[in-house]
PDB file with one MODEL, atoms N, CA, C and O in Angstrom:
MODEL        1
ATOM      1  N   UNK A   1      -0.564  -8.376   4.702  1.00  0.00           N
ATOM      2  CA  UNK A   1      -1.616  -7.399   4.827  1.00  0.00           C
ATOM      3  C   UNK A   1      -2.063  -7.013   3.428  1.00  0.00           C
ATOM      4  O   UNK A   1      -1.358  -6.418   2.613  1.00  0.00           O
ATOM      5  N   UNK A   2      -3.304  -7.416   3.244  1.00  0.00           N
ATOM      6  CA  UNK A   2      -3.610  -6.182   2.328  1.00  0.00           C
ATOM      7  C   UNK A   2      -5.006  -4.978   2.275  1.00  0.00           C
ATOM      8  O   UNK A   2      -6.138  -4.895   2.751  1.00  0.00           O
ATOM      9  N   UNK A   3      -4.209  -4.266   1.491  1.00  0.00           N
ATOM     10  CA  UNK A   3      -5.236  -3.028   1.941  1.00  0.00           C
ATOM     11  C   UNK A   3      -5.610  -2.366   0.661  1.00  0.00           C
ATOM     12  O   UNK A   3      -4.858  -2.471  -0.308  1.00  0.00           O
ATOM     13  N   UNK A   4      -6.636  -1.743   0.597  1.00  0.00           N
ATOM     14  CA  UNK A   4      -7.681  -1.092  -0.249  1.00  0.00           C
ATOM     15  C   UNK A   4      -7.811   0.499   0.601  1.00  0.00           C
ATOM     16  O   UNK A   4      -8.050   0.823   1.764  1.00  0.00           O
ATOM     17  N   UNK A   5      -7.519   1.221  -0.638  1.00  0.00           N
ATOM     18  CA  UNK A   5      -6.945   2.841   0.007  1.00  0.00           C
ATOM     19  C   UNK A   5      -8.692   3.334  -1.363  1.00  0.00           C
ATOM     20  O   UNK A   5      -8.973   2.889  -2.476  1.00  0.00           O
ATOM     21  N   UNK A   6      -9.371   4.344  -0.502  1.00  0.00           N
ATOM     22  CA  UNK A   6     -10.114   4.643  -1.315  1.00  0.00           C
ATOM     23  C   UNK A   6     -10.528   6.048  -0.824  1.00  0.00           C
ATOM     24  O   UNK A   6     -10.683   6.466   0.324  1.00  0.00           O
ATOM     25  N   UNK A   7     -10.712   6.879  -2.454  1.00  0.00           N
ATOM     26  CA  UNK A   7     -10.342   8.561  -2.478  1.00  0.00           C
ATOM     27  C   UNK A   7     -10.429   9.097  -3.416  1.00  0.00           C
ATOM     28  O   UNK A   7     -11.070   8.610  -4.347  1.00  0.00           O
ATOM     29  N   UNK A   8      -9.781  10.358  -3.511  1.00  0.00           N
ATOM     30  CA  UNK A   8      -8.918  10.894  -4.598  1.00  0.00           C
ATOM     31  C   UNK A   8      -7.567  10.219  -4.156  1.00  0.00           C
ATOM     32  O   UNK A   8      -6.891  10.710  -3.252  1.00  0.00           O
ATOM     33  N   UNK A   9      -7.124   8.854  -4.955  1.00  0.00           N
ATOM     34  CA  UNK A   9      -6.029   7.855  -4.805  1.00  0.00           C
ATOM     35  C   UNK A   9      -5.177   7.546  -6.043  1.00  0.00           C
ATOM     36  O   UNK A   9      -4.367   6.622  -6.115  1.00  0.00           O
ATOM     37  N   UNK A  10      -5.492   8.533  -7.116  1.00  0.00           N
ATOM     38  CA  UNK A  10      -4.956   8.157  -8.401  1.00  0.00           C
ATOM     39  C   UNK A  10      -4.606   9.442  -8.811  1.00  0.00           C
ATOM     40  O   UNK A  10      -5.081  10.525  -8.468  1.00  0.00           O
ATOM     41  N   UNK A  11      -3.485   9.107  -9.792  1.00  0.00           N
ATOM     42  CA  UNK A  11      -3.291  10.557 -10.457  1.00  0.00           C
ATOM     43  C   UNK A  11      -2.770  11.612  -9.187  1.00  0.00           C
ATOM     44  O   UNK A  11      -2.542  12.814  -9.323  1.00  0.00           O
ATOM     45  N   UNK A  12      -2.681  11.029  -8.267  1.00  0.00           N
ATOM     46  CA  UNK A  12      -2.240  12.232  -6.911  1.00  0.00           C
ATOM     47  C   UNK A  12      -0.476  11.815  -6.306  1.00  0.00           C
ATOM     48  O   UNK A  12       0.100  12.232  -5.302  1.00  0.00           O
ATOM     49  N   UNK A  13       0.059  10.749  -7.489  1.00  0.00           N
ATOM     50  CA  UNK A  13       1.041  10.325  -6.829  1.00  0.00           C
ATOM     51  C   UNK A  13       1.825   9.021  -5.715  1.00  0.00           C
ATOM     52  O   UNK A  13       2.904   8.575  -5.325  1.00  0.00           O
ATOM     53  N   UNK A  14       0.137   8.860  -5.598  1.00  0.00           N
ATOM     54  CA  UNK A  14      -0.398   7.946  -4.386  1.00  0.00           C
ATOM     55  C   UNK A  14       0.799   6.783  -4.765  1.00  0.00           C
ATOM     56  O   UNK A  14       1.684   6.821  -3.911  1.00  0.00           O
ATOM     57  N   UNK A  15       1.047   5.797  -5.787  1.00  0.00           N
ATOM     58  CA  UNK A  15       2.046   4.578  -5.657  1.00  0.00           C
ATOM     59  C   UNK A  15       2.685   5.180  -5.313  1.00  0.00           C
ATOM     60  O   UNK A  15       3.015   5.054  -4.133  1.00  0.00           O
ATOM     61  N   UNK A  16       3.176   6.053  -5.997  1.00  0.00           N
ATOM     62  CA  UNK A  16       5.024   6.388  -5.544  1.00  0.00           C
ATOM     63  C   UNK A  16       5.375   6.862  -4.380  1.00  0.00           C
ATOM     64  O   UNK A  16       6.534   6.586  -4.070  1.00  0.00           O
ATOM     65  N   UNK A  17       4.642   7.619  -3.455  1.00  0.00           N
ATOM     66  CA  UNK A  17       3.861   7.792  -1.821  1.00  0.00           C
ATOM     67  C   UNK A  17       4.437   6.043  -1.384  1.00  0.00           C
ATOM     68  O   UNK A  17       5.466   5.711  -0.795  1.00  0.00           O
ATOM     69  N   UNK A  18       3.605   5.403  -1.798  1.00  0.00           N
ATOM     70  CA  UNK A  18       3.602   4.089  -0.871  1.00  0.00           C
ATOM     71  C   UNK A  18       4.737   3.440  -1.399  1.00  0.00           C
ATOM     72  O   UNK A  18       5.160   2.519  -0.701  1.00  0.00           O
ATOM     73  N   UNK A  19       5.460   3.720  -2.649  1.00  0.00           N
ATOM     74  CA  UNK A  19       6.576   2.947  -3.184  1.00  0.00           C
ATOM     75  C   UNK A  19       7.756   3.055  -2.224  1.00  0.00           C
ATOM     76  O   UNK A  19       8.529   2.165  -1.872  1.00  0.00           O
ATOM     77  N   UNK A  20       7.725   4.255  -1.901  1.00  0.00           N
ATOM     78  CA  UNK A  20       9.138   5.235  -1.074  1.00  0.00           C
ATOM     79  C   UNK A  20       8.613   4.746   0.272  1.00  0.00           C
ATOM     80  O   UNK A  20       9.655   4.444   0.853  1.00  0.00           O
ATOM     81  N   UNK A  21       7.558   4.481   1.143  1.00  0.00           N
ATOM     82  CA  UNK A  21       7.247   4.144   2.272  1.00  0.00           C
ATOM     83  C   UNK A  21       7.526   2.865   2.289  1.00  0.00           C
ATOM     84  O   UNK A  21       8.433   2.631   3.088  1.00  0.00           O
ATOM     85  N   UNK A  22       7.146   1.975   1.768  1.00  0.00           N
ATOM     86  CA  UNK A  22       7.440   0.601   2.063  1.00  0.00           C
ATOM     87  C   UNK A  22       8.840   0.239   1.720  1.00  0.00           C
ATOM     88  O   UNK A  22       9.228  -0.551   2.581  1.00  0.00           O
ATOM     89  N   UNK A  23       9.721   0.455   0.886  1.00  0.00           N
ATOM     90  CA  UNK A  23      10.669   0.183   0.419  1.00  0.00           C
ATOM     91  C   UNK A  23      11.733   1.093   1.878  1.00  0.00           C
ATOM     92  O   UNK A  23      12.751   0.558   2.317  1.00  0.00           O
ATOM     93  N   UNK A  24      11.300   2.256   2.328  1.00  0.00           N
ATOM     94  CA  UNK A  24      11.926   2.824   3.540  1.00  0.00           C
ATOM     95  C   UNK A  24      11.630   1.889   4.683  1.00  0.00           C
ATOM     96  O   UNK A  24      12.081   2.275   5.762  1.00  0.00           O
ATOM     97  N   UNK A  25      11.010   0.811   4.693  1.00  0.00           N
ATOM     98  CA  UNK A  25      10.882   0.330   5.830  1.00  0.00           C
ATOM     99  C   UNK A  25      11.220  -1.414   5.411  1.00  0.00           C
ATOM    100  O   UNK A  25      11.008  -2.360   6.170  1.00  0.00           O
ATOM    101  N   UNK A  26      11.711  -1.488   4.205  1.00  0.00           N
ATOM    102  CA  UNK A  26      11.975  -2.446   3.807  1.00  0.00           C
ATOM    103  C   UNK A  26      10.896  -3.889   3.774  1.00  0.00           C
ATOM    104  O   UNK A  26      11.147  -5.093   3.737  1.00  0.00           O
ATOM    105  N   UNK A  27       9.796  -3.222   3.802  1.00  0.00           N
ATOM    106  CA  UNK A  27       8.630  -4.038   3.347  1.00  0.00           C
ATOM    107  C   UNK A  27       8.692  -5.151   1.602  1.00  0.00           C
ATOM    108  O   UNK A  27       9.051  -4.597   0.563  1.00  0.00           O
ATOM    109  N   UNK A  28       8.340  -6.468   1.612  1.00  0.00           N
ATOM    110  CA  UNK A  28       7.935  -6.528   0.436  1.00  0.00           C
ATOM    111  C   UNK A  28       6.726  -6.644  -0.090  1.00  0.00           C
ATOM    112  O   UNK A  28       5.870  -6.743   0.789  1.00  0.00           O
ATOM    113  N   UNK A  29       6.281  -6.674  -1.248  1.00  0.00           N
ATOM    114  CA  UNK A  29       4.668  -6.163  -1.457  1.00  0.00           C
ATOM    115  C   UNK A  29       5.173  -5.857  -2.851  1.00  0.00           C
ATOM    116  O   UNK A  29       6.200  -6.164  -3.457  1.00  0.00           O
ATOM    117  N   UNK A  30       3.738  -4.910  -3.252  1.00  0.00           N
ATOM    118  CA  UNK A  30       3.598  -4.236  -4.534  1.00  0.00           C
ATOM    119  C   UNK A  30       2.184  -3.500  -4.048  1.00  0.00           C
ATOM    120  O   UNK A  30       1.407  -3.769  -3.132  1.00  0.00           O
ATOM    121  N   UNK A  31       2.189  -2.488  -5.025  1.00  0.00           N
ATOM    122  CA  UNK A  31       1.554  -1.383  -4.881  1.00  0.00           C
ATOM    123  C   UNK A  31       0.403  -1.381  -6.616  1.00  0.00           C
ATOM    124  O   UNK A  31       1.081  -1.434  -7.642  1.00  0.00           O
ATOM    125  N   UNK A  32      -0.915  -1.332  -6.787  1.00  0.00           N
ATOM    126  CA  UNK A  32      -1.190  -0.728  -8.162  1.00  0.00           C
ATOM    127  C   UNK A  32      -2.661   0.008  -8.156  1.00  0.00           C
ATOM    128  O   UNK A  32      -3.572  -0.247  -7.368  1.00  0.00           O
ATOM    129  N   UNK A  33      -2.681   0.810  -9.032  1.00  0.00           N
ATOM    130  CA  UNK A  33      -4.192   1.114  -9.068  1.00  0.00           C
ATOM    131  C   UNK A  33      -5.441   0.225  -9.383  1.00  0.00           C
ATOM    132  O   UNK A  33      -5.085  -0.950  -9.286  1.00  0.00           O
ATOM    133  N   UNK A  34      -6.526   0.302  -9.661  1.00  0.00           N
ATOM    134  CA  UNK A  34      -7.684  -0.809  -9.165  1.00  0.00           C
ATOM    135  C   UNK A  34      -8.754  -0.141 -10.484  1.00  0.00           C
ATOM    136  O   UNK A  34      -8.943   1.076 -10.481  1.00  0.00           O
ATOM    137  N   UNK A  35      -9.263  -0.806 -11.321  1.00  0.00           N
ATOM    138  CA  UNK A  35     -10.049  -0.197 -12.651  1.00  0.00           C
ATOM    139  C   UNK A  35     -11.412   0.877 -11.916  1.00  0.00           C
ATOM    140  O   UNK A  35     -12.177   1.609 -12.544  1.00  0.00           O
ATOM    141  N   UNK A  36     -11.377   0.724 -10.922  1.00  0.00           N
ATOM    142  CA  UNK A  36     -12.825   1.299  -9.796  1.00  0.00           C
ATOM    143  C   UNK A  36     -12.063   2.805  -9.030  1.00  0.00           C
ATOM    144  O   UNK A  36     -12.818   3.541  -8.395  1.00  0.00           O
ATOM    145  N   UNK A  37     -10.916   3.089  -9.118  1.00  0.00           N
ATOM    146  CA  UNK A  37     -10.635   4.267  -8.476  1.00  0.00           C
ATOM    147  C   UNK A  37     -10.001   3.939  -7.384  1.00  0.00           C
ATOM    148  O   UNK A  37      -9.641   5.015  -6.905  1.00  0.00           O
ATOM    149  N   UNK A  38      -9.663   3.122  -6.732  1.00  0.00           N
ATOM    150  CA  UNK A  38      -9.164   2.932  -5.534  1.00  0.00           C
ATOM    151  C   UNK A  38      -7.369   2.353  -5.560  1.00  0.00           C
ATOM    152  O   UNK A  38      -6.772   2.338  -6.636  1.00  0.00           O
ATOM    153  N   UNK A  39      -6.811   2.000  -4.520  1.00  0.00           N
ATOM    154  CA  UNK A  39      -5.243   1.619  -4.837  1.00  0.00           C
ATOM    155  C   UNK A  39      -5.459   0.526  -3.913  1.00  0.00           C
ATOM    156  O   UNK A  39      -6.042   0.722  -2.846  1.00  0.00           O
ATOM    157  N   UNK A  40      -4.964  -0.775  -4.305  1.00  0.00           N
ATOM    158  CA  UNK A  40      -4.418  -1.968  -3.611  1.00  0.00           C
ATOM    159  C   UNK A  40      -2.801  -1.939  -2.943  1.00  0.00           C
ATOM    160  O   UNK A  40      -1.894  -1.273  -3.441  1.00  0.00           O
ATOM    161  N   UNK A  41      -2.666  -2.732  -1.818  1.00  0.00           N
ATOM    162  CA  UNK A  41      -1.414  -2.492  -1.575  1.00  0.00           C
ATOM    163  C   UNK A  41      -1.350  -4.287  -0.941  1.00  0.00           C
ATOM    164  O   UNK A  41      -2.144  -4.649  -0.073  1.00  0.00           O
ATOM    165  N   UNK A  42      -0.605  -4.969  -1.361  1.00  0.00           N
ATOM    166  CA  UNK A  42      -0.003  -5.908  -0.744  1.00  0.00           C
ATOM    167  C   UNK A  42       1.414  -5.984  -0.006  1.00  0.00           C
ATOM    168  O   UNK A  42       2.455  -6.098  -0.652  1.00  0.00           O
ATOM    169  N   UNK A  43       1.381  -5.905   1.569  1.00  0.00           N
ATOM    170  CA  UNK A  43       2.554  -5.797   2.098  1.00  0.00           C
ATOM    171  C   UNK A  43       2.804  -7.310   3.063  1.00  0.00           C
ATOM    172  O   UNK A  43       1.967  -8.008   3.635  1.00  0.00           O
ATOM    173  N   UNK A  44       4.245  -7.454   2.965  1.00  0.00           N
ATOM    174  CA  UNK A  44       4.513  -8.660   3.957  1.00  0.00           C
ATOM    175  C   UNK A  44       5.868  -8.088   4.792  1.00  0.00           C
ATOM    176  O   UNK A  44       6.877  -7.656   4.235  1.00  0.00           O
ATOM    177  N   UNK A  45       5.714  -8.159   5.897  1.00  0.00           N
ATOM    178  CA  UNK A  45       6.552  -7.740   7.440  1.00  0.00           C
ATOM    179  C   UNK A  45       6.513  -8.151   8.675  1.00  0.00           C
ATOM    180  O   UNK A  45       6.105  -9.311   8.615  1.00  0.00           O
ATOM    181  N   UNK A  46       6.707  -7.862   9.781  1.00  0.00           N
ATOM    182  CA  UNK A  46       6.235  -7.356  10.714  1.00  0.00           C
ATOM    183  C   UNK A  46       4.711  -6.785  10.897  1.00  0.00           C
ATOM    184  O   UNK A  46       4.103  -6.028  10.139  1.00  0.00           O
ATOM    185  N   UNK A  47       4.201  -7.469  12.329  1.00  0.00           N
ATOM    186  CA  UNK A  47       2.812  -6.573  12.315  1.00  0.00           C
ATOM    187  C   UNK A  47       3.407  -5.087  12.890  1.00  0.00           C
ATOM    188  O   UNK A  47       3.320  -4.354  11.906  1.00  0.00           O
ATOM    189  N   UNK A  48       3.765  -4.581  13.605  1.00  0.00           N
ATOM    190  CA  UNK A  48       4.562  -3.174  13.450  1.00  0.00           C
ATOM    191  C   UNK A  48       4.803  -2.583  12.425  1.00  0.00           C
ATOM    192  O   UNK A  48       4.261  -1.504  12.187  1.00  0.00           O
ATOM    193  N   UNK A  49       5.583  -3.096  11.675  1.00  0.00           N
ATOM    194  CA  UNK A  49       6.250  -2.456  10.378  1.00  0.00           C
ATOM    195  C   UNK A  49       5.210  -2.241   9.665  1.00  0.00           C
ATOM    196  O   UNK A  49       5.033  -1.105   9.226  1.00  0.00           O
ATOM    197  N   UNK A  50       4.252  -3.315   9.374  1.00  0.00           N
ATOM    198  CA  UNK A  50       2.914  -3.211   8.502  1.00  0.00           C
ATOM    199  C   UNK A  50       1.695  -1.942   9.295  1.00  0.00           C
ATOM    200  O   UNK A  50       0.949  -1.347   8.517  1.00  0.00           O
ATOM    201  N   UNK A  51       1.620  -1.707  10.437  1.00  0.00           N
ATOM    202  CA  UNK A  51       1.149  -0.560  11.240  1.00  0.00           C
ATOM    203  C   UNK A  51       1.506   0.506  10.541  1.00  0.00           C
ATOM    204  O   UNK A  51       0.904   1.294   9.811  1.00  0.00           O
ATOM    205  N   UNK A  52       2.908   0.346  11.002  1.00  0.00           N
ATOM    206  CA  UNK A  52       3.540   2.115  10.809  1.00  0.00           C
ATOM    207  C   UNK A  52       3.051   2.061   8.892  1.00  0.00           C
ATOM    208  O   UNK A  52       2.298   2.956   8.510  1.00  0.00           O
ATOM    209  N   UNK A  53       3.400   1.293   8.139  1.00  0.00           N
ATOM    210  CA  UNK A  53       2.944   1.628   7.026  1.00  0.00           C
ATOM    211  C   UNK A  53       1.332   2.118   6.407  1.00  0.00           C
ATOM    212  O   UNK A  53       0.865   2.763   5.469  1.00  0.00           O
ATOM    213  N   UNK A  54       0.801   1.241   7.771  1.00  0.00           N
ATOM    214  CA  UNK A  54      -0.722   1.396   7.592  1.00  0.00           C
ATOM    215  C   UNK A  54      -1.003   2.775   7.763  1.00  0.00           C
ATOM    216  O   UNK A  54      -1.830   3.352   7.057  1.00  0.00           O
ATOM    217  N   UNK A  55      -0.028   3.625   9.129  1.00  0.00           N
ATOM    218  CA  UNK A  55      -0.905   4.610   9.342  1.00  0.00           C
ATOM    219  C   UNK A  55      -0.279   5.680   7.766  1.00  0.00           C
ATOM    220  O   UNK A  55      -1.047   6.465   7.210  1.00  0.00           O
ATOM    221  N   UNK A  56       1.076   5.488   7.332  1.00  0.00           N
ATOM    222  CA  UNK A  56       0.833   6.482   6.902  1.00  0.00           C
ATOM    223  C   UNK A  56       0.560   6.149   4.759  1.00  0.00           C
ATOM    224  O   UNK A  56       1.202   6.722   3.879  1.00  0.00           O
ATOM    225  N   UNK A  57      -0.391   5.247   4.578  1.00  0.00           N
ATOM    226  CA  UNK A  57      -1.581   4.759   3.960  1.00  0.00           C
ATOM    227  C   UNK A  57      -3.062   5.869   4.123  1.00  0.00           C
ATOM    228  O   UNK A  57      -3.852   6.561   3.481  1.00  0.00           O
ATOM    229  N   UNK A  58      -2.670   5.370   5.578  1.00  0.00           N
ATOM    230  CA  UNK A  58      -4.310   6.606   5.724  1.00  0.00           C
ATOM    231  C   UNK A  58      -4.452   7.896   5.697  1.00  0.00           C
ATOM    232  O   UNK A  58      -5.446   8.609   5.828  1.00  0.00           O
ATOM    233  N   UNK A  59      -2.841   8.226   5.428  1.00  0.00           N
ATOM    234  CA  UNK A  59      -2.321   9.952   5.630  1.00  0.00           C
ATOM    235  C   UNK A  59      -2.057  10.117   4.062  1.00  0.00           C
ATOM    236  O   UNK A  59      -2.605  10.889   3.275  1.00  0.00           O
ATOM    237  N   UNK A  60      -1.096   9.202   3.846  1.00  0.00           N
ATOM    238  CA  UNK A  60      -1.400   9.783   1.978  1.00  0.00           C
ATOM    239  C   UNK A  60      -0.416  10.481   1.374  1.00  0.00           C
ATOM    240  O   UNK A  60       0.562  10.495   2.122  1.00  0.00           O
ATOM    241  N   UNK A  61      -0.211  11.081   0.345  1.00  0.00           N
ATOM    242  CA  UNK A  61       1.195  12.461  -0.242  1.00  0.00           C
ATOM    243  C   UNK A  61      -0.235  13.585  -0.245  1.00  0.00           C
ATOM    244  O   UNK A  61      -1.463  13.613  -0.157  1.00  0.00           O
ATOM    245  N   UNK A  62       0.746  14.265  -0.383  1.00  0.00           N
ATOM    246  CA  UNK A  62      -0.242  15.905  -0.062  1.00  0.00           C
ATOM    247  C   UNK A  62      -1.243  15.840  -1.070  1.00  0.00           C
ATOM    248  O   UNK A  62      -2.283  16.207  -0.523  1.00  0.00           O
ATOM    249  N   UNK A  63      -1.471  15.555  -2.292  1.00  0.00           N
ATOM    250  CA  UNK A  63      -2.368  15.961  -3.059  1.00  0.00           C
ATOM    251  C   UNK A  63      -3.864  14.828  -2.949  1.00  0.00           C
ATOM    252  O   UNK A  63      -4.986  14.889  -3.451  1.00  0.00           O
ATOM    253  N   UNK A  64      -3.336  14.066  -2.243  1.00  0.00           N
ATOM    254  CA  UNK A  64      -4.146  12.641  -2.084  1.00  0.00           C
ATOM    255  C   UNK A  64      -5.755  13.172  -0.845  1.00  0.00           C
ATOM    256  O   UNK A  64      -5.775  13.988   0.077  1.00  0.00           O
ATOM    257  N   UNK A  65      -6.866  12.281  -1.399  1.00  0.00           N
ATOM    258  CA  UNK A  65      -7.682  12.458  -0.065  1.00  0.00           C
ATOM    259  C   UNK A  65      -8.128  11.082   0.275  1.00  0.00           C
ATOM    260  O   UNK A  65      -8.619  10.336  -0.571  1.00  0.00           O
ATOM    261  N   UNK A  66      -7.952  10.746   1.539  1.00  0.00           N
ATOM    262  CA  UNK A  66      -8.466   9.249   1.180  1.00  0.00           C
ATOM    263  C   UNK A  66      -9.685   9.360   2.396  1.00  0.00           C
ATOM    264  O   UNK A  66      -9.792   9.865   3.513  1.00  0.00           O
ATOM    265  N   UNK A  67     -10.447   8.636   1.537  1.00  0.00           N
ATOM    266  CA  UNK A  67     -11.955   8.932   2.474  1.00  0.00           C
ATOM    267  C   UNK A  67     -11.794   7.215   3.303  1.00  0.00           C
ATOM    268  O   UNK A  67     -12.379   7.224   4.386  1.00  0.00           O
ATOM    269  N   UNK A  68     -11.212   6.010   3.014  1.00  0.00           N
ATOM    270  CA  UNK A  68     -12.006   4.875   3.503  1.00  0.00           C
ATOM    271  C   UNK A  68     -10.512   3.653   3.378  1.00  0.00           C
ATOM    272  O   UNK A  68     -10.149   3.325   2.248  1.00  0.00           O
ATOM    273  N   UNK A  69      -9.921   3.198   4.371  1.00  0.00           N
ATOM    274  CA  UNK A  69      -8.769   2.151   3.961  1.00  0.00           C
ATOM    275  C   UNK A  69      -9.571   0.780   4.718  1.00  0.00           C
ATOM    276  O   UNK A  69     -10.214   0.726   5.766  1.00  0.00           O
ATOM    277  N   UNK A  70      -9.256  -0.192   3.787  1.00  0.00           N
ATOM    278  CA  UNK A  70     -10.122  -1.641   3.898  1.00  0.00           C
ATOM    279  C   UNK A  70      -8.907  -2.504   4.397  1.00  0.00           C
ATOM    280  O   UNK A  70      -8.013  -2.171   3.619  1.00  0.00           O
ATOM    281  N   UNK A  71      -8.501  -3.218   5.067  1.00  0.00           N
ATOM    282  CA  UNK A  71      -7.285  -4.082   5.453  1.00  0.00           C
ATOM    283  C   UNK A  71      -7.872  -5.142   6.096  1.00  0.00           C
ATOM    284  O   UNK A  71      -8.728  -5.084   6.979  1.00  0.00           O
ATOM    285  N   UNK A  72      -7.274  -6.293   5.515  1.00  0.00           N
ATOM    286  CA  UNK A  72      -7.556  -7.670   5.727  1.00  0.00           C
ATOM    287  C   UNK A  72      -5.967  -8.141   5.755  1.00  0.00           C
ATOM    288  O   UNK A  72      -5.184  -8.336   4.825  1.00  0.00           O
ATOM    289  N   UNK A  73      -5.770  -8.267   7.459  1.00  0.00           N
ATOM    290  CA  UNK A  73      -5.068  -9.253   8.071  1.00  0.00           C
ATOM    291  C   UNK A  73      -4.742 -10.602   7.535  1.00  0.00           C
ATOM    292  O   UNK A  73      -5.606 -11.356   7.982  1.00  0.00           O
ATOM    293  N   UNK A  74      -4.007 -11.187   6.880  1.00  0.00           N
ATOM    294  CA  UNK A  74      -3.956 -12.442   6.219  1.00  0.00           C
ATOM    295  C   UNK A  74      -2.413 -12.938   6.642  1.00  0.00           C
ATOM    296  O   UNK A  74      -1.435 -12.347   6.183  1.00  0.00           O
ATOM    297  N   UNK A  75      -2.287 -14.001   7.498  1.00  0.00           N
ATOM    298  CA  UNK A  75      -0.945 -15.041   7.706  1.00  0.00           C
ATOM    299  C   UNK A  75      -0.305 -15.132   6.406  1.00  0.00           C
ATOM    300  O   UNK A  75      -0.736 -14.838   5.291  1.00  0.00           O
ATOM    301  N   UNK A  76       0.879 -15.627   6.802  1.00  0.00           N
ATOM    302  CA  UNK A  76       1.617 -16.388   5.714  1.00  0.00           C
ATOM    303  C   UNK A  76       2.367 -14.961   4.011  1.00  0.00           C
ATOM    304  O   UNK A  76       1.946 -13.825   3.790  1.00  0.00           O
ATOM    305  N   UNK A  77       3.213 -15.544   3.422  1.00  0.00           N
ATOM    306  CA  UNK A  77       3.042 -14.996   2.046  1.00  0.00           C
ATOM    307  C   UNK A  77       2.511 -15.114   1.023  1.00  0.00           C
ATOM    308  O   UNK A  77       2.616 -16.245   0.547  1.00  0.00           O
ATOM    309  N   UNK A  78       1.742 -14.132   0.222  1.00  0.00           N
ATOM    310  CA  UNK A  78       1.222 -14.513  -1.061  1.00  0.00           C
ATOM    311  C   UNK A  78       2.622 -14.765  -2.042  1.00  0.00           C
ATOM    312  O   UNK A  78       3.812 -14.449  -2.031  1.00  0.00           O
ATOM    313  N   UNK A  79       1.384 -15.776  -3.141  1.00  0.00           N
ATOM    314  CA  UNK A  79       2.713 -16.106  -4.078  1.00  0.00           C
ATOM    315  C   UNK A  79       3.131 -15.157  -5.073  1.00  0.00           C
ATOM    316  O   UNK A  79       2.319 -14.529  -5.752  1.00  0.00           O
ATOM    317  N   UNK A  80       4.479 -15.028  -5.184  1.00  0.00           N
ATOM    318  CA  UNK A  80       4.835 -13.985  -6.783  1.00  0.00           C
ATOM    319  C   UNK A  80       5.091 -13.227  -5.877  1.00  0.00           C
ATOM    320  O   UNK A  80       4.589 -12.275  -6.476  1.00  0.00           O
ATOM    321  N   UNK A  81       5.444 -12.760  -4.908  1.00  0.00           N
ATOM    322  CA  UNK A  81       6.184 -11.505  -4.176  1.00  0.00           C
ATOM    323  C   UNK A  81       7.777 -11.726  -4.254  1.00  0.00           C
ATOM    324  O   UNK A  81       8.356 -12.789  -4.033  1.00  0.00           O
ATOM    325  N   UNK A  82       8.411 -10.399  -4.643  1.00  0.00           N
ATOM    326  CA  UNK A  82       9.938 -10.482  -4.787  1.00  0.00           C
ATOM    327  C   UNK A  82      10.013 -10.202  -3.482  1.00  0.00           C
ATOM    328  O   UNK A  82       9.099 -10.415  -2.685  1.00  0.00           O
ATOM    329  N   UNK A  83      11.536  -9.518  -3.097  1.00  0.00           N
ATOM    330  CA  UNK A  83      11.652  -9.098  -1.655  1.00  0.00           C
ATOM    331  C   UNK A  83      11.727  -7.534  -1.642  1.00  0.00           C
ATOM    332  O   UNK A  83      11.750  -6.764  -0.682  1.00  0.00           O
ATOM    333  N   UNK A  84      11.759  -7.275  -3.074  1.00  0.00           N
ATOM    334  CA  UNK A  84      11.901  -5.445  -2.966  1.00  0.00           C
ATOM    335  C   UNK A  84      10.330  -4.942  -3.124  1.00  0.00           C
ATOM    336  O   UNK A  84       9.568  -5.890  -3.313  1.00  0.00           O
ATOM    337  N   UNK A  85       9.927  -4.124  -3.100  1.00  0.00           N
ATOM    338  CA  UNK A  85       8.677  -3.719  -2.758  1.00  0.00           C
ATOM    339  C   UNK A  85       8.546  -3.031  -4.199  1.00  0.00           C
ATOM    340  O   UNK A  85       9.502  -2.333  -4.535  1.00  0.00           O
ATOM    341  N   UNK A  86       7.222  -3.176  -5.295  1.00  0.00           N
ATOM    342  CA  UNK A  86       7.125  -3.054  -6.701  1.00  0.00           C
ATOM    343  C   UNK A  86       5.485  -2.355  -6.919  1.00  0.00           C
ATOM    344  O   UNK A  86       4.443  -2.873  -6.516  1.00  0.00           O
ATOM    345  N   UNK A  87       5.608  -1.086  -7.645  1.00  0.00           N
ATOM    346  CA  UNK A  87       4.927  -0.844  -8.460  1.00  0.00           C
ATOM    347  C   UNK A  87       4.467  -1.551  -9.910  1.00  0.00           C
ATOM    348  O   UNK A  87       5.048  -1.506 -10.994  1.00  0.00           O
ATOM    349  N   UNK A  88       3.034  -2.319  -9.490  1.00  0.00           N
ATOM    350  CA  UNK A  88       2.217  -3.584 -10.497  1.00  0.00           C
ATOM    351  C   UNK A  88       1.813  -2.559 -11.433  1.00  0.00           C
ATOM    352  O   UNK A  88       1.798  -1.378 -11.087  1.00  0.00           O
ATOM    353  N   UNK A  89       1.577  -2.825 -12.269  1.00  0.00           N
ATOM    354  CA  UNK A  89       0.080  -2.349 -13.325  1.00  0.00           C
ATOM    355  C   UNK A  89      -1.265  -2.655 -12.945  1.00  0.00           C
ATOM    356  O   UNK A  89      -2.203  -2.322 -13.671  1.00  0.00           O
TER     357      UNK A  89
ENDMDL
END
C-alpha cells in the first residue's frame, strides 16, 4: 500500500504517529515527509492489517489535521524494504 496523507502533516509529529502504529501492528514499510507538505507512507501486510493502519492514517496524533489520504493498492513488495517499519528522510 501506499499512501499520501495530506494536511497540517509535518512538524505535528505525524512519522512518529505512524512509526508507533505500524511497527504495533508489525507492518513493514517506511514512513517520510514529501518537499510539497504532505507524508508518504509505504506499508506491506495484510489487507486488514494495512486497513486498520489506514484508518488510523486518516485520524492522525492530536496536533495533526489531515484534509485528503491518496492510497494506491499495489501487489507484491517494493524493493529496499527491511522487515521493521523505518522512518526515511
Amino acid at each position: 500500500m501506499r499512501v499520501t496523507v495530506y494536511g497540517r502533516v509535518q512538524n505535528v509529529g505525524f512519522r512518529m504517529f505512524v512509526l508507533e502504529a505500524a511497527r504495533g501492528m508489525n507492518v513493514a514499510g517506511y514512513v517520510r515527509n514529501e518537499y510539497h507538505g504532505s507524508v508518504s507512507v509505504v506499508a506491506v501486510d495484510t489487507r486488514d492489517t494495512l486497513e486498520r493502519l489506514l484508518m488510523a492514517l486518516r485520524r492522525g496524533p492530536v496536533h495533526a489535521l489531515v484534509d485528503h489520504v491518496g492510497v494506491d493498492w499495489q501487489p507484491g513488495n517494493p524493493q529496499g524494504l527491511t522487515r521493521e517499519f523505518e522512518v526515511r528522510a
